[in-house]
N, C-alpha and C positions, 0 to 999 in steps of 0.2 A: 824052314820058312824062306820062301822067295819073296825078294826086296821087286816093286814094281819100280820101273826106271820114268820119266813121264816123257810126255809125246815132244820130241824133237822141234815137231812141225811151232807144236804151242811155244814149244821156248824161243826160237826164231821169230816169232808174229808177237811176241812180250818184246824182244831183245831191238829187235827194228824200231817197235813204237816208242821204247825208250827212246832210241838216238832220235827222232823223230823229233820227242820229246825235248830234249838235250841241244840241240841244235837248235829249234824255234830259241827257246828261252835265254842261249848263247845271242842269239843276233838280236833278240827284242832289247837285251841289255848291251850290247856295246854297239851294236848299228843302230838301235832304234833313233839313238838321240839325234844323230849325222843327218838321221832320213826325215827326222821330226824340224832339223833348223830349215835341211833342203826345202821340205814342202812349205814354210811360212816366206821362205824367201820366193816361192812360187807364186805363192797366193798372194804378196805385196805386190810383185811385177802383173800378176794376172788382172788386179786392180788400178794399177798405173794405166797397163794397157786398154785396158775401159775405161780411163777418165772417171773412173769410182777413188778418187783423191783424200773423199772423207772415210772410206773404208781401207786403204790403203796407210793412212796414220794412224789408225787403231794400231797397226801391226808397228810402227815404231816406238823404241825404249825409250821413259819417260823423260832419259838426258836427251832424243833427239825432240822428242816432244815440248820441251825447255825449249828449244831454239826454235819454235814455230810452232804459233798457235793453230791449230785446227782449221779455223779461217785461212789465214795468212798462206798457210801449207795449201793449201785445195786452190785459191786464187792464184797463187805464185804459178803451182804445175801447170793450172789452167793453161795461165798468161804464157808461158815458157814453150811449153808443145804443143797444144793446140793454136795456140794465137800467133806466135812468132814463125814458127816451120809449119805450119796447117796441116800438122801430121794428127790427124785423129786416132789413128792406133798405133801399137809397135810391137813387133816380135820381138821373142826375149828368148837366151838360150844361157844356162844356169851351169859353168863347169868350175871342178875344185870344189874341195870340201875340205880343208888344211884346219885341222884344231890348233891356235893359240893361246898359252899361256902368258899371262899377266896379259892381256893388251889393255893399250889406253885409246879413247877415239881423238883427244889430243892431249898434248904433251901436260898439261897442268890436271887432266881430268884422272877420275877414280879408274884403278886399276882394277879387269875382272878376271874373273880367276881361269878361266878360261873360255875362249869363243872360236865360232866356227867360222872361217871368212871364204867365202863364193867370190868367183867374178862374173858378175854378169854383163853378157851385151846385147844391147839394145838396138832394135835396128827400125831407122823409122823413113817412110817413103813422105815427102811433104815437098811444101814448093818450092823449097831449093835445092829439091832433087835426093838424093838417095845418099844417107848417110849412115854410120852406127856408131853408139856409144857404149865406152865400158865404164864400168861401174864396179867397185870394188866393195862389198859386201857383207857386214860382220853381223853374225848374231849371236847373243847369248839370253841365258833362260834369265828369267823377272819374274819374281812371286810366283813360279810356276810354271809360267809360259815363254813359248819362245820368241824373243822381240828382233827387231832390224838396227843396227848401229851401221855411219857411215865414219870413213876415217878422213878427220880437220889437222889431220899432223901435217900436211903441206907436204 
């Protein structure tokens, strides 16, 4: 009796899709999170940069949401870029993705177990001519989702 051996071709076109397989589900779990804080930290500035202020504080953690009502947050940006530098838009360019352990946003505040901190800068053309600002960046997940924390440690 002759044992049949099976087609090469097939075990190569199984053996690929696996790695195929293996590799998606490698990166969905330990990059997805980096790529999940990067995009919300996109989609805050994306919103800055429109003057969309009240959609912009959805995306901040409810400790930065403590320090500034809804109101106050949207008024304040307002009065700050568009009213003082009459910069009505601004490009943003998102680099760094550095995970931290324990951070605090200030020295007395709740320690999280870990966050991911961006630097972002801001560059805005208005009537006192051409400037940019950086902005240092933290997020960590909330019930689920990923939120914006800035750092008050001075």
């Amino acid at each position: 009796m002759r044992r049949r051996r099976g087609n090469p071709i097939l075990v190569l076109i199984i053996a690929l899709a696996l790695t195929v397989v293996l590799v998606y589900l490698f990166s969905s779990i330990f990059l997805g999170s980096e790529r999940k804080a990067r995009k919300v930290v996109h989609e805050f500035y994306e919103f800055e940069s429109e003057a969309d202020f009240g959609r912009s504080w959805e995306l901040l953690h409810t400790e930065m949401q403590g320090r500034f009502g809804r109101g106050a947050y949207v008024q304040d940006r307002a009065h700050v870029f568009n009213g003082h530098f009459e910069a009505d838009t601004f490009t943003f360019d998102i680099s760094g993705a550095k995970k931290i352990k324990n951070w605090k946003m200030d020295k007395d505040g709740e320690a999280f177990d870990f966050v991911y901190a961006f630097e972002v800068e801001q560059e805005y053309h208005g009537k006192y001519g051409h400037f940019v600002f950086v902005q240092y960046v933290y997020v960590v997940k909330e019930d689920g989702e990923w939120r914006v924390l800035w750092d008050y440690k001075g």
